[in-house]
PATOR-26963 format. One record per residue: residue in three letters; x, y, z of N, C-alpha, C in turn. Coordinates in pm, whole numbers, padded with zeros to 5 digits, always signed. Each point is the difference from the previous one (the first is absolute). Layout:
REM PATOR-26963
alaXYZXYZXYZ
...
REM end
This chain:
REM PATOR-26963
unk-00568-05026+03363-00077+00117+00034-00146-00031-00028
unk-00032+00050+00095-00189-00013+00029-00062+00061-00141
unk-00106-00053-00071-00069+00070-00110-00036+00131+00080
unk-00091+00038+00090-00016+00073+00029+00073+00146+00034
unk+00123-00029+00033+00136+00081+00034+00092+00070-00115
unk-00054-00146-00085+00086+00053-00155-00129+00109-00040
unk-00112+00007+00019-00059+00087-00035-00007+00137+00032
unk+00018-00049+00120+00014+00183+00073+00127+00055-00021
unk+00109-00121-00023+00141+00086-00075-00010+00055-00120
unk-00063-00079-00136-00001+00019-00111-00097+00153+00011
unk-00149+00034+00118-00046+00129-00023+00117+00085+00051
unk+00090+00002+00131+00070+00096+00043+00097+00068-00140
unk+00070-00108-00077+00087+00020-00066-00097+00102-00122
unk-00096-00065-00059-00061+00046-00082-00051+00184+00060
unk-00047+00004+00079-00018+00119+00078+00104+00084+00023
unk+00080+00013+00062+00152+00040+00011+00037+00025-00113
unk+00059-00069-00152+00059+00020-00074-00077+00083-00093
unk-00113-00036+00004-00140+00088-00162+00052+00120+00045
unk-00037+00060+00108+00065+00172-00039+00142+00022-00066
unk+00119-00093+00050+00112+00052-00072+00005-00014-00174
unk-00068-00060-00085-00048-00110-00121-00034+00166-00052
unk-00096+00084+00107-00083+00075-00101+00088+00161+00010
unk+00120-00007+00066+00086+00157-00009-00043+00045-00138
unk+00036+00152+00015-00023+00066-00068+00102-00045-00137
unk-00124+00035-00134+00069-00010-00103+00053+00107-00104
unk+00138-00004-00085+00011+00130-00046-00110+00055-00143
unk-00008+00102-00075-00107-00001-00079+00021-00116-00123
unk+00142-00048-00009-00035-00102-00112-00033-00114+00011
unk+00031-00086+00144-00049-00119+00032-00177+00047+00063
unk-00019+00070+00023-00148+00001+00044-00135+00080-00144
unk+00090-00010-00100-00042+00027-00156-00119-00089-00027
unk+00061-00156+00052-00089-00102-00029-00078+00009+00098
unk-00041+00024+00089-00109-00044+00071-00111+00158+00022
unk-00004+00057-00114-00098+00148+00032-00148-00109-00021
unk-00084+00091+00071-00157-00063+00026-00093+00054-00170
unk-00050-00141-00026-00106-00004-00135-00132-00046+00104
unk-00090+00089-00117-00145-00037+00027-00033-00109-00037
unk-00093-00101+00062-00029-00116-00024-00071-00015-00114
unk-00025-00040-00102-00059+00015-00086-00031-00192-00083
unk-00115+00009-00043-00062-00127-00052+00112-00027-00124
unk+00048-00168+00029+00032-00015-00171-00094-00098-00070
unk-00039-00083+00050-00114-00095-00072-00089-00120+00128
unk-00116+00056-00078-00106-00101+00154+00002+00086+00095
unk+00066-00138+00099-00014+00047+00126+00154+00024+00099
unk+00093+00035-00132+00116+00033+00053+00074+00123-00012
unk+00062+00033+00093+00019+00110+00013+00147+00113+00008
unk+00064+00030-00035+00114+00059+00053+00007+00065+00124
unk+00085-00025+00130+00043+00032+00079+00115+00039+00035
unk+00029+00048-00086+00159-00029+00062+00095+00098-00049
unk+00092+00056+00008+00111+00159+00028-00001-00031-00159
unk+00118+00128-00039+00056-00005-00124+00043-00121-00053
unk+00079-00023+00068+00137-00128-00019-00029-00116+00085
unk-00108-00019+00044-00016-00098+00123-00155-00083-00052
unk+00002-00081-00056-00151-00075-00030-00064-00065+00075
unk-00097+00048+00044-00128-00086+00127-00173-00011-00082
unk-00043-00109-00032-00072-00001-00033-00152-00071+00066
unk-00088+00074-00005-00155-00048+00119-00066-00030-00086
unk-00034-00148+00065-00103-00095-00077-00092-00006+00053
unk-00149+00085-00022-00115-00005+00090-00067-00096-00016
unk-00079-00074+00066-00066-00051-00025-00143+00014+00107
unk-00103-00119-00022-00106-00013+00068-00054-00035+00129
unk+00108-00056+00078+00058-00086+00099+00024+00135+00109
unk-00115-00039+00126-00032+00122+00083+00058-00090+00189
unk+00173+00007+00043-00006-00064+00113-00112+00065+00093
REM end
């Protein structure tokens, strides 16, 4: 299979399936993911990220 072909399969599949991934959840599995305010923990980093779910933004100086 063509690189190119595997690509447009790997988006179809990826496309197609993400909505079924995100059905509705009942109130105890969707417990973990309620929305937090982003808030500074040290420097220039930051909390992003749900209750139960850790995402953290590293700012920096660097302008693409």
């Amino acid at each position: 299979m063509s690189r190119s072909l595997f690509r447009i399969c790997l988006f179809l599949c990826l496309t197609l399936l993400g909505p079924a991934s995100h059905a509705a959840l009942d109130a105890e599995d969707s417990s973990w993911n309620q929305p937090v305010t982003a808030f500074r923990m040290i420097g220039n980093i930051y909390y992003v990220g749900a209750s139960d779910v850790t995402s953290y933004l590293i700012v920096t100086p660097k302008i693409r």
